[in-house]
PyMOL Python script that loads the backbone (N, CA, C, O; Angstrom):
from pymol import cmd

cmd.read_pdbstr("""\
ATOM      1  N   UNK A   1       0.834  -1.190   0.000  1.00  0.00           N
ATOM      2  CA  UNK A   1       0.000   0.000   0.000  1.00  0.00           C
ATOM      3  C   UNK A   1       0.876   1.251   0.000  1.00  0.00           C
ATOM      4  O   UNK A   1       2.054   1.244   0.358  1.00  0.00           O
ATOM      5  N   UNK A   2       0.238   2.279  -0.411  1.00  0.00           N
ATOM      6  CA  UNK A   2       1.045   3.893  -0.645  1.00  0.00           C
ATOM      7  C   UNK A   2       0.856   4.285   0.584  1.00  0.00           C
ATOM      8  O   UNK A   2      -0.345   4.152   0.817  1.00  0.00           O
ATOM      9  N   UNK A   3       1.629   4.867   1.867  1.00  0.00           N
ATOM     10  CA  UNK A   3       1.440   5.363   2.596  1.00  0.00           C
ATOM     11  C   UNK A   3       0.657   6.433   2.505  1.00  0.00           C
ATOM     12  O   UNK A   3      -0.394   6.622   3.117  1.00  0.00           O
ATOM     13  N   UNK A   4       1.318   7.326   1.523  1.00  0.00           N
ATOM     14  CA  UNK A   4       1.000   8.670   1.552  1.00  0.00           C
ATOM     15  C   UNK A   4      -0.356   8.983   1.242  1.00  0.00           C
ATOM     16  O   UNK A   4      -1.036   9.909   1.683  1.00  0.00           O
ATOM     17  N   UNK A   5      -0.683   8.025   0.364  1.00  0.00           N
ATOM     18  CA  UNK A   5      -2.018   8.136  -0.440  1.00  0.00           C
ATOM     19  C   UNK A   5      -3.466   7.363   0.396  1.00  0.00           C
ATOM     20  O   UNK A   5      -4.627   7.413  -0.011  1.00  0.00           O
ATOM     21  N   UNK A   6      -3.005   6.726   1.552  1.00  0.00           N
ATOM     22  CA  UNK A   6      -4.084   6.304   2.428  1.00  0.00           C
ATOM     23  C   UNK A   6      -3.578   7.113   3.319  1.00  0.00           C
ATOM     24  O   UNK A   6      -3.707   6.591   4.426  1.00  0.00           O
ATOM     25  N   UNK A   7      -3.008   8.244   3.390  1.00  0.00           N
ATOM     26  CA  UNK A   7      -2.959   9.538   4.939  1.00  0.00           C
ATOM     27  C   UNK A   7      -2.828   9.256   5.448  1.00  0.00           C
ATOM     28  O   UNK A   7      -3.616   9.456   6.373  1.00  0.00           O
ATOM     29  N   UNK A   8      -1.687   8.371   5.697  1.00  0.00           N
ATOM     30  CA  UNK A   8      -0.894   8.255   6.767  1.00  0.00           C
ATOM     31  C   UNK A   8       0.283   9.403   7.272  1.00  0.00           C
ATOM     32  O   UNK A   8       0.569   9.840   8.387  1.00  0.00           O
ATOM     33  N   UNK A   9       0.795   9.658   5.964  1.00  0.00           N
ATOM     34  CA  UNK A   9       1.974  11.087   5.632  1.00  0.00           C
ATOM     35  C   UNK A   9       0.977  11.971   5.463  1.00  0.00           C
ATOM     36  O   UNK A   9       0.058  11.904   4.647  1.00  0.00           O
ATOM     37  N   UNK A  10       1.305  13.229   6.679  1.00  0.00           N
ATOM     38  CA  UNK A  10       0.714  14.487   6.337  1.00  0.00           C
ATOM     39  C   UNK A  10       0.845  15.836   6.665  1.00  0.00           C
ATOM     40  O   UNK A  10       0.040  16.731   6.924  1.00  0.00           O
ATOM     41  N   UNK A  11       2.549  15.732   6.560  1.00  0.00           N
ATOM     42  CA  UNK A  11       3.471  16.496   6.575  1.00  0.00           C
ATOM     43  C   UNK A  11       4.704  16.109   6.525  1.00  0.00           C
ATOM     44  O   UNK A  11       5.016  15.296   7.395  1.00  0.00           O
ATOM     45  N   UNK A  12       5.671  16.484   5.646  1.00  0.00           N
ATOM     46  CA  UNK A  12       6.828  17.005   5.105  1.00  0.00           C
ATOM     47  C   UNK A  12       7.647  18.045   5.496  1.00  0.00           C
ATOM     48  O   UNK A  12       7.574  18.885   4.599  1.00  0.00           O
ATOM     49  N   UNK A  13       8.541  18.507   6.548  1.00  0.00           N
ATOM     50  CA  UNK A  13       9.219  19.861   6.937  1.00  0.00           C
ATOM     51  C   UNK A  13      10.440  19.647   6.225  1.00  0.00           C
ATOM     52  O   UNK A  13      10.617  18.429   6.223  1.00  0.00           O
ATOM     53  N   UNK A  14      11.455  20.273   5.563  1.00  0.00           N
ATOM     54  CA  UNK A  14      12.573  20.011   5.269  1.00  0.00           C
ATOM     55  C   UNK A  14      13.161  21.025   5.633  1.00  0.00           C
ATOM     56  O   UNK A  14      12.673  22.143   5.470  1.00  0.00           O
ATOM     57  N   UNK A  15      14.455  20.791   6.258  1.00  0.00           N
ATOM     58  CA  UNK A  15      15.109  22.467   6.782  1.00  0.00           C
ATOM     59  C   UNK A  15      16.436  21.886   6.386  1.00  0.00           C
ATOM     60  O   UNK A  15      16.600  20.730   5.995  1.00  0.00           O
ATOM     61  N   UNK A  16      17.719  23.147   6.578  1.00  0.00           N
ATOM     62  CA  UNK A  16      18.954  22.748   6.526  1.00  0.00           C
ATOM     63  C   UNK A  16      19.731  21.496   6.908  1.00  0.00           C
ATOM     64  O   UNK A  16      20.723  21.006   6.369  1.00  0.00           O
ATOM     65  N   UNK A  17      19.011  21.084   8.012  1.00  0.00           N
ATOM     66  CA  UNK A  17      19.741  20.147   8.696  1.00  0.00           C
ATOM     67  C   UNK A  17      19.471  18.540   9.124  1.00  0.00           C
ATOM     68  O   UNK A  17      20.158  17.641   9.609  1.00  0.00           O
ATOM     69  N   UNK A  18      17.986  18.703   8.635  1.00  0.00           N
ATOM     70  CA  UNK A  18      16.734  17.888   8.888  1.00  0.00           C
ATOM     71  C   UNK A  18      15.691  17.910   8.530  1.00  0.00           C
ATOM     72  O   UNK A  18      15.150  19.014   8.458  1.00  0.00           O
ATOM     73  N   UNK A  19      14.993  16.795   8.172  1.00  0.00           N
ATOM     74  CA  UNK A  19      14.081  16.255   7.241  1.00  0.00           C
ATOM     75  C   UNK A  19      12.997  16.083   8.382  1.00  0.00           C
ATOM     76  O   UNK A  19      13.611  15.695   9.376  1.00  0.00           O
ATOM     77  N   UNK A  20      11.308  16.236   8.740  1.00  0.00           N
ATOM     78  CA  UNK A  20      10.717  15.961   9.687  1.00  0.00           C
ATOM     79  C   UNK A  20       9.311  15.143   8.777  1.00  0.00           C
ATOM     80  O   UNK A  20       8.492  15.789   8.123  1.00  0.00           O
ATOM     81  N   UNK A  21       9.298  14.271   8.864  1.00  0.00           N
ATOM     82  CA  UNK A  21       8.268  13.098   8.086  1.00  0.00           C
ATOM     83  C   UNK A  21       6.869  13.099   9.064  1.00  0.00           C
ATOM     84  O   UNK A  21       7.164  12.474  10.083  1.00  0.00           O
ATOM     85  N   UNK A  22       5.655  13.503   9.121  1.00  0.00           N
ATOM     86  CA  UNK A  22       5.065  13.359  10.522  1.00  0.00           C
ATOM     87  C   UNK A  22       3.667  12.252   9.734  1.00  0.00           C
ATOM     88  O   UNK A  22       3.149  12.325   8.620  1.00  0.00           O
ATOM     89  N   UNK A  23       3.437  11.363  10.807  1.00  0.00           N
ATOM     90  CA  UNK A  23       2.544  10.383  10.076  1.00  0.00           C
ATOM     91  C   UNK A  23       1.367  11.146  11.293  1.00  0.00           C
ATOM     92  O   UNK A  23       1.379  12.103  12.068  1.00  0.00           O
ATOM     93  N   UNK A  24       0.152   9.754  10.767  1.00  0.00           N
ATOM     94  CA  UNK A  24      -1.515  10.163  11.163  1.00  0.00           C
ATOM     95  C   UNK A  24      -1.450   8.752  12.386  1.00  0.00           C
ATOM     96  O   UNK A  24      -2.537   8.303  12.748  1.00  0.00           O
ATOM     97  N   UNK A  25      -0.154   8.123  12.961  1.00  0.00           N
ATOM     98  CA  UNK A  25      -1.110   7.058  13.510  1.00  0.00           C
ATOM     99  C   UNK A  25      -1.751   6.660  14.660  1.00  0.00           C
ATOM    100  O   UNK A  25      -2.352   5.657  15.046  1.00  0.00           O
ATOM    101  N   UNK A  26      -1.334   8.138  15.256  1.00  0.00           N
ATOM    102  CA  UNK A  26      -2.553   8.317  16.824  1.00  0.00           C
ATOM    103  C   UNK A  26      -3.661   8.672  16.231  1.00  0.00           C
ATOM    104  O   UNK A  26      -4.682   8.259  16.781  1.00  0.00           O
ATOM    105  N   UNK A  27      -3.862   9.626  14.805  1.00  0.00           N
ATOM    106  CA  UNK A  27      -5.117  10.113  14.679  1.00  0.00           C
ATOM    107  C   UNK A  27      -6.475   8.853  14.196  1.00  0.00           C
ATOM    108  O   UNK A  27      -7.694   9.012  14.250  1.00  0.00           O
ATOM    109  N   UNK A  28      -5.679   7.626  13.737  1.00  0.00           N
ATOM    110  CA  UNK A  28      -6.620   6.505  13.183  1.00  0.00           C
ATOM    111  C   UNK A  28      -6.581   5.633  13.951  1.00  0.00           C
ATOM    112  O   UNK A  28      -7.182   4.687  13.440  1.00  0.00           O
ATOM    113  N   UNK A  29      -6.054   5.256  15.350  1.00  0.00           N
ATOM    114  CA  UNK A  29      -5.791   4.448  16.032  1.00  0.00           C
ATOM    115  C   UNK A  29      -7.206   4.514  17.389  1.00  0.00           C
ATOM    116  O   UNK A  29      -7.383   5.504  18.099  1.00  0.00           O
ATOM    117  N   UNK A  30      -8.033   3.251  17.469  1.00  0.00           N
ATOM    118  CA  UNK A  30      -8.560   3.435  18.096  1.00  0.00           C
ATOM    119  C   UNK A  30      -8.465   3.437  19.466  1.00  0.00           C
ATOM    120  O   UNK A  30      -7.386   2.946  19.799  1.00  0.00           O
ATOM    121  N   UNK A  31      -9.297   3.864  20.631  1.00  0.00           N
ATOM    122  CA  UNK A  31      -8.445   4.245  21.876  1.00  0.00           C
ATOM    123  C   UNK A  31      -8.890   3.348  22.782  1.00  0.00           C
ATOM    124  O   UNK A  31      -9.549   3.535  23.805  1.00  0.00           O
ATOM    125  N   UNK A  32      -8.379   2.153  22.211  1.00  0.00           N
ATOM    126  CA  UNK A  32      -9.125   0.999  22.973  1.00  0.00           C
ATOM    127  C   UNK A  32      -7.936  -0.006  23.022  1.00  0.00           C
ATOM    128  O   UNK A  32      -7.568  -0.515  21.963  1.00  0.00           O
ATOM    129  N   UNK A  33      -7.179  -0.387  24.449  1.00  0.00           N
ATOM    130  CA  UNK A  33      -6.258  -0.929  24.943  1.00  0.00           C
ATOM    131  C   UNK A  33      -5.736  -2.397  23.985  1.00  0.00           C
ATOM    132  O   UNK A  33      -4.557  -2.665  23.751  1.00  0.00           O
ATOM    133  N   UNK A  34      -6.956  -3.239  23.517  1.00  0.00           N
ATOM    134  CA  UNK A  34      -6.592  -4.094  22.390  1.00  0.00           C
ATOM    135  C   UNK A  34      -6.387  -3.657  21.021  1.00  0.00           C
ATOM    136  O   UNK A  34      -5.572  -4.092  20.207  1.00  0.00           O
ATOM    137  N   UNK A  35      -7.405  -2.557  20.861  1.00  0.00           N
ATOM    138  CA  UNK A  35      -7.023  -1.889  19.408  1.00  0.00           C
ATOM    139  C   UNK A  35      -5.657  -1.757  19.368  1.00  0.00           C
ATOM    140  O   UNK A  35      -4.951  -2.236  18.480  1.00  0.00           O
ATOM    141  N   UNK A  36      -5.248  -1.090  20.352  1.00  0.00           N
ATOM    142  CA  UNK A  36      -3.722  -0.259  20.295  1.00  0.00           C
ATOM    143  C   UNK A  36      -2.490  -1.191  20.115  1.00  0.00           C
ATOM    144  O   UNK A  36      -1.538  -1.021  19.353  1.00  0.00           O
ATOM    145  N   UNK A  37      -2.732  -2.284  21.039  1.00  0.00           N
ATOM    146  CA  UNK A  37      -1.754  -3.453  21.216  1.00  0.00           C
ATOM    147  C   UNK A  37      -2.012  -4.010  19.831  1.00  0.00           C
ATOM    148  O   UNK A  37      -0.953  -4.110  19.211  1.00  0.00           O
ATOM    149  N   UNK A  38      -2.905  -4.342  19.252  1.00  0.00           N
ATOM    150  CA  UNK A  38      -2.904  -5.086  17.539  1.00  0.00           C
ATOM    151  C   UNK A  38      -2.326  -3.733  16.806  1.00  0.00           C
ATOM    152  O   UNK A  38      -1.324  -4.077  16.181  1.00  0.00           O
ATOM    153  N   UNK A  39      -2.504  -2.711  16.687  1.00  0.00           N
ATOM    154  CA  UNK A  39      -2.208  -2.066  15.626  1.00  0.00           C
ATOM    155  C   UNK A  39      -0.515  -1.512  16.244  1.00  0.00           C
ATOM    156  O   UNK A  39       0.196  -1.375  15.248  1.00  0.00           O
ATOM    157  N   UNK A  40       0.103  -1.248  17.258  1.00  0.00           N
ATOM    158  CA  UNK A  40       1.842  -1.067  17.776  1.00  0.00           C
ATOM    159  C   UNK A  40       2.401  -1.612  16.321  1.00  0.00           C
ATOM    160  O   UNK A  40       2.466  -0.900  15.319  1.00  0.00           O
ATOM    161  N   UNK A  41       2.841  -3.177  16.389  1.00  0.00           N
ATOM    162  CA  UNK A  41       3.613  -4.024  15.781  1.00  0.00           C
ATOM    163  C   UNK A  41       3.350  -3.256  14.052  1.00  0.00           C
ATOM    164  O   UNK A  41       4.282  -2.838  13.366  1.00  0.00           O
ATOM    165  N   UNK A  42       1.580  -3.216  13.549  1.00  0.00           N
ATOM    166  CA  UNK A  42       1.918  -2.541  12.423  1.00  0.00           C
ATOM    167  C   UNK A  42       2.521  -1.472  12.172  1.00  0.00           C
ATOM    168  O   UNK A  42       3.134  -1.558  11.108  1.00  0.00           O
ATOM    169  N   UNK A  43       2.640  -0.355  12.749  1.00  0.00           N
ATOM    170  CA  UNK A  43       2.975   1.008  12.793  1.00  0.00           C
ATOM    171  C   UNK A  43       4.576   1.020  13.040  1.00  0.00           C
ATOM    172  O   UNK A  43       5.435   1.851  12.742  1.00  0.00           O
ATOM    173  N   UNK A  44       4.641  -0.284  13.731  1.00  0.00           N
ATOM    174  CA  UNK A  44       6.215  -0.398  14.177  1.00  0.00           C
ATOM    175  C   UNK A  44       6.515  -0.685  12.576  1.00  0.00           C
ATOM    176  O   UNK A  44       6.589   0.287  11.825  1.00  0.00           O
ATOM    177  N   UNK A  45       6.709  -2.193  11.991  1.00  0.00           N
ATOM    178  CA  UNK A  45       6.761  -1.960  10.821  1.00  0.00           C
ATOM    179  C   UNK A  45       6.343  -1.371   9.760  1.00  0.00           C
ATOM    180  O   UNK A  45       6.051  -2.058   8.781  1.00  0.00           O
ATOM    181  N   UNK A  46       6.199   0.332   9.720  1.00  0.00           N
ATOM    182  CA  UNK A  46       5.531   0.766   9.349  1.00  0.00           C
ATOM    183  C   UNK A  46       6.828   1.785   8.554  1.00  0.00           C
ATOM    184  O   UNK A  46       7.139   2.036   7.389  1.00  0.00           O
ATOM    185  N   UNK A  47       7.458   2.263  10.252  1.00  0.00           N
ATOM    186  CA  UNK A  47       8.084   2.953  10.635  1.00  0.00           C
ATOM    187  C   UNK A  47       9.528   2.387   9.944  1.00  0.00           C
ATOM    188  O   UNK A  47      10.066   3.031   9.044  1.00  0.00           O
ATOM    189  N   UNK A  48      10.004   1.331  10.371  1.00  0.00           N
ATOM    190  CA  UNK A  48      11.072   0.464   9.980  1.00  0.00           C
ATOM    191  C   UNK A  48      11.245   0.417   8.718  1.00  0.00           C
ATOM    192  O   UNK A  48      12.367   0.594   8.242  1.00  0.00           O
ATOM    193  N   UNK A  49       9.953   0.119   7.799  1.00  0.00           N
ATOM    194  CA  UNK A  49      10.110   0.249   6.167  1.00  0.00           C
ATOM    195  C   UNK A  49      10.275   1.535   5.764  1.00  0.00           C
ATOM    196  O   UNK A  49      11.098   1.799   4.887  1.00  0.00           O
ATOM    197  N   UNK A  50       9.373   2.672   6.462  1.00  0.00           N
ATOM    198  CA  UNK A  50      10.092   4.207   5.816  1.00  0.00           C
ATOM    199  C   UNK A  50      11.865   4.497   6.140  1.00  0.00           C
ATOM    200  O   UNK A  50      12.582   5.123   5.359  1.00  0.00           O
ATOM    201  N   UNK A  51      12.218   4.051   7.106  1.00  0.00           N
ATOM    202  CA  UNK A  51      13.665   4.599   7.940  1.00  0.00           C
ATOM    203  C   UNK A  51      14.324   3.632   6.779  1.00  0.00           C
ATOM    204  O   UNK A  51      15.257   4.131   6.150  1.00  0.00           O
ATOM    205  N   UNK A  52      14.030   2.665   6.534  1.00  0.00           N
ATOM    206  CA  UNK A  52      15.085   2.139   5.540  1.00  0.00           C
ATOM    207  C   UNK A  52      15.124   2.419   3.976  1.00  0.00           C
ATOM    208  O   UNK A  52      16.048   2.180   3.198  1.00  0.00           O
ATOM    209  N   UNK A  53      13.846   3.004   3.705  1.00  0.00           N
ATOM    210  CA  UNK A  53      13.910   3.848   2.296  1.00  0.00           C
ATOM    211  C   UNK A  53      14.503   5.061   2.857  1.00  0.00           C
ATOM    212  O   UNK A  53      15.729   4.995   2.935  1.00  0.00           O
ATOM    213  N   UNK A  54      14.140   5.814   3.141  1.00  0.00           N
ATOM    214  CA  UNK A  54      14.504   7.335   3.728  1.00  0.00           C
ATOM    215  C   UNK A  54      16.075   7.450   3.996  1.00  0.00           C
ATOM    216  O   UNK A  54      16.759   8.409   3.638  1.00  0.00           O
ATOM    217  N   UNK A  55      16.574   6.243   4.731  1.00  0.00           N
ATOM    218  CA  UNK A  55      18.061   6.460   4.981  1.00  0.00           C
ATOM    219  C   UNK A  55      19.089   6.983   3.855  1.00  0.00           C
ATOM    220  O   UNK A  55      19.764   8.003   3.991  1.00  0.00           O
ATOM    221  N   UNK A  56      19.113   6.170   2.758  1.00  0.00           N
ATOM    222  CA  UNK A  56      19.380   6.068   1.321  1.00  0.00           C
ATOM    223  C   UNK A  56      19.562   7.531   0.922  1.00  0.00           C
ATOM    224  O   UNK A  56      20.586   7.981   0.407  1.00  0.00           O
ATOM    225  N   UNK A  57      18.313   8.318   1.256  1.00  0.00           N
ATOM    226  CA  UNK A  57      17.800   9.234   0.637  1.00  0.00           C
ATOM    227  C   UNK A  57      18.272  10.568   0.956  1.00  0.00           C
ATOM    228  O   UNK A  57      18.701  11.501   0.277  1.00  0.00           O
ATOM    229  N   UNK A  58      17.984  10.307   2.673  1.00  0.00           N
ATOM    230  CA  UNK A  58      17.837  11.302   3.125  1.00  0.00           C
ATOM    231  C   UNK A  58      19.686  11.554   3.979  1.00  0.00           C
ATOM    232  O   UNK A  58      20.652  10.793   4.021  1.00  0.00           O
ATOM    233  N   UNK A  59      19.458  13.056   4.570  1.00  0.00           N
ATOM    234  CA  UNK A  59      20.446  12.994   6.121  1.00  0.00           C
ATOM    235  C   UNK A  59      20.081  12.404   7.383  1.00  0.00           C
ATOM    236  O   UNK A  59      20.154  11.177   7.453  1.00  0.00           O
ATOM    237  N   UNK A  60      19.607  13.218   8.650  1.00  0.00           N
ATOM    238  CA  UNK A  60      19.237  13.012   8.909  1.00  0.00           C
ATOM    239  C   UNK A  60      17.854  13.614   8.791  1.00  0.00           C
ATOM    240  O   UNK A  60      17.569  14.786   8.545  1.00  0.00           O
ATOM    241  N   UNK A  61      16.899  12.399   9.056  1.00  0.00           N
ATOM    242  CA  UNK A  61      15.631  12.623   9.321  1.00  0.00           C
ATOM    243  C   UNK A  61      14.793  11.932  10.747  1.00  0.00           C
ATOM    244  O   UNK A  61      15.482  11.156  11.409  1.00  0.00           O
ATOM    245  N   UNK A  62      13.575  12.146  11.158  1.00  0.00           N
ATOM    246  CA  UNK A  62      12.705  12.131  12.238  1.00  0.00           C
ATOM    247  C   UNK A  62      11.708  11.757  11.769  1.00  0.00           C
ATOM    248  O   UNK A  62      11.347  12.473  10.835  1.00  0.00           O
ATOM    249  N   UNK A  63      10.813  10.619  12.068  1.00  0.00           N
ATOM    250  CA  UNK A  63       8.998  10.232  11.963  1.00  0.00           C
ATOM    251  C   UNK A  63       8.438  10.586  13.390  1.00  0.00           C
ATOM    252  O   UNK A  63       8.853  10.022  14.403  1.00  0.00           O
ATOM    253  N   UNK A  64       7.593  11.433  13.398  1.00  0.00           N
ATOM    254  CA  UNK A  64       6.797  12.227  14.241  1.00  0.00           C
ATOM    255  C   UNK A  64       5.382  12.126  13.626  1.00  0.00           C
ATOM    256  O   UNK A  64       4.863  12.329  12.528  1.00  0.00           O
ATOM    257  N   UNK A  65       4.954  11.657  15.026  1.00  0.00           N
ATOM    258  CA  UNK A  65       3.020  11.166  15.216  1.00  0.00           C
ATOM    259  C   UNK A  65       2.372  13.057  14.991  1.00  0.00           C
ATOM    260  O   UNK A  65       2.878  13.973  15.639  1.00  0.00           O
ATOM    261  N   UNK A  66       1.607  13.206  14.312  1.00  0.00           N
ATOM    262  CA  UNK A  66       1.413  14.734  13.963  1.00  0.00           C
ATOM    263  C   UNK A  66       0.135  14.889  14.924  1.00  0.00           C
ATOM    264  O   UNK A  66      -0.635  15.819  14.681  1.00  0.00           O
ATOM    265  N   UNK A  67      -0.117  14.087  15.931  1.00  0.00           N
ATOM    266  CA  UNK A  67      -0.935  14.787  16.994  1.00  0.00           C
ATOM    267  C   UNK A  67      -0.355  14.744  18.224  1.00  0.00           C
ATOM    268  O   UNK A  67      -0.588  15.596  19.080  1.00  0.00           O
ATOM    269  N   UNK A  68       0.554  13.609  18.423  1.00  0.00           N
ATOM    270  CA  UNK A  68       0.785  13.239  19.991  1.00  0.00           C
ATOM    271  C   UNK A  68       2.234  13.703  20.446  1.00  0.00           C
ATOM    272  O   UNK A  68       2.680  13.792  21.589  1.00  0.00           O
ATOM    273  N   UNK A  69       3.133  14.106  18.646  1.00  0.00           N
ATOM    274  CA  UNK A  69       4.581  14.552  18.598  1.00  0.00           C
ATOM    275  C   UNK A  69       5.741  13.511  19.069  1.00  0.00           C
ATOM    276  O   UNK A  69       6.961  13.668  19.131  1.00  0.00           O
ATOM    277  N   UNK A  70       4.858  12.310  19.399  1.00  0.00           N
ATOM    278  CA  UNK A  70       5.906  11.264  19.602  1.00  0.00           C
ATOM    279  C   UNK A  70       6.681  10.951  18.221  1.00  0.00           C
ATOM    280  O   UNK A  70       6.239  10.776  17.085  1.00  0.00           O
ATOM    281  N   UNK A  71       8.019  10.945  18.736  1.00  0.00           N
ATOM    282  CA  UNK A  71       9.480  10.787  17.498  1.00  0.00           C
ATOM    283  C   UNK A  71       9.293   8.850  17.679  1.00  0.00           C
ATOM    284  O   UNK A  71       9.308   8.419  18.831  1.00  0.00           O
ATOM    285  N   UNK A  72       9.173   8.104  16.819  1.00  0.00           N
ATOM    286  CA  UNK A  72       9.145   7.082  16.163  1.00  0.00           C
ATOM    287  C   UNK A  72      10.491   7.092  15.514  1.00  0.00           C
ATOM    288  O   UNK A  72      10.912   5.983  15.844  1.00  0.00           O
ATOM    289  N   UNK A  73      11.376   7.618  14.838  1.00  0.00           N
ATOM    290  CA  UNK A  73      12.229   7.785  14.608  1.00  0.00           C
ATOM    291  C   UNK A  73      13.305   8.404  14.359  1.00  0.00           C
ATOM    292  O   UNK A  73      13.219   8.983  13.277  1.00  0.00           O
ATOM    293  N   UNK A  74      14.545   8.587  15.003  1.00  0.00           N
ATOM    294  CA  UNK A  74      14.872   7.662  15.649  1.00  0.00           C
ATOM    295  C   UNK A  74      14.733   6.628  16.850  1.00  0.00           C
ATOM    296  O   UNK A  74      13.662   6.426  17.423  1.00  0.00           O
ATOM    297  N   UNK A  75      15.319   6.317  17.008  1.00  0.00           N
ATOM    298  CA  UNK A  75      14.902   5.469  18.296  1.00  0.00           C
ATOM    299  C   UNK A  75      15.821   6.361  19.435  1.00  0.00           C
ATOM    300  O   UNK A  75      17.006   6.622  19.231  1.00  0.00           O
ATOM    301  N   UNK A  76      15.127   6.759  20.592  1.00  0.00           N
ATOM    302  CA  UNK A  76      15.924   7.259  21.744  1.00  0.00           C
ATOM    303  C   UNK A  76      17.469   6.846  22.071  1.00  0.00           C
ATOM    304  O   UNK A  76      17.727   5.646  22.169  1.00  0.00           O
ATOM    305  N   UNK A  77      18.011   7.357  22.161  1.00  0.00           N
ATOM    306  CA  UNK A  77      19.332   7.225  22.667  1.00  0.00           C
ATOM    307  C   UNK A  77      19.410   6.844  24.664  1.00  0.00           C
ATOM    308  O   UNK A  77      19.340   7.674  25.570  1.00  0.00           O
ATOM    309  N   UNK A  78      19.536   5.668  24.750  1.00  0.00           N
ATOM    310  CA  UNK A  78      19.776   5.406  26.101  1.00  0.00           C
ATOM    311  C   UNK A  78      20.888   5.389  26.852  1.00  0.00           C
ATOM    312  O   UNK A  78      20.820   5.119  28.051  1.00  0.00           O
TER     313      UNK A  78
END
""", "prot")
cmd.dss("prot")
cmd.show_as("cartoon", "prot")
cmd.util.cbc("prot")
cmd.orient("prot")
């Protein structure tokens, strides 16, 4: 499936230094404790298939949830 074209992508920032990709998947995610737990793993590989096209492509870049601002990618530095 096209991400972009089922709105998932729905925003694009590009600046000097960084690329900011922001997806929809708090906004389609229902708010129901099993919903959430079945749909994680997709969104996880969701995430994993853009970061590995994007790498190629891009510098650095960031996937950011465009309601909740959670960074999906990268992964935190511990």
């Amino acid at each position: 499936m096209d991400i972009v074209s089922e709105g998932l992508v729905t925003k694009i920032i590009v600046e000097e230094d960084k690329t900011v990709v922001y997806v929809a998947f708090s906004r389609f995610t229902p708010r129901k404790p099993f919903a959430m737990a079945v749909t994680w793993p997709i969104q996880a590989r969701i995430v994993r298939d853009m970061a590995k096209v994007l790498e190629d492509k891009l510098g650095y870049f960031e996937i950011v949830d465009d309601m909740t601002f959670q960074r999906y990618y990268p992964p935190e530095e511990v």
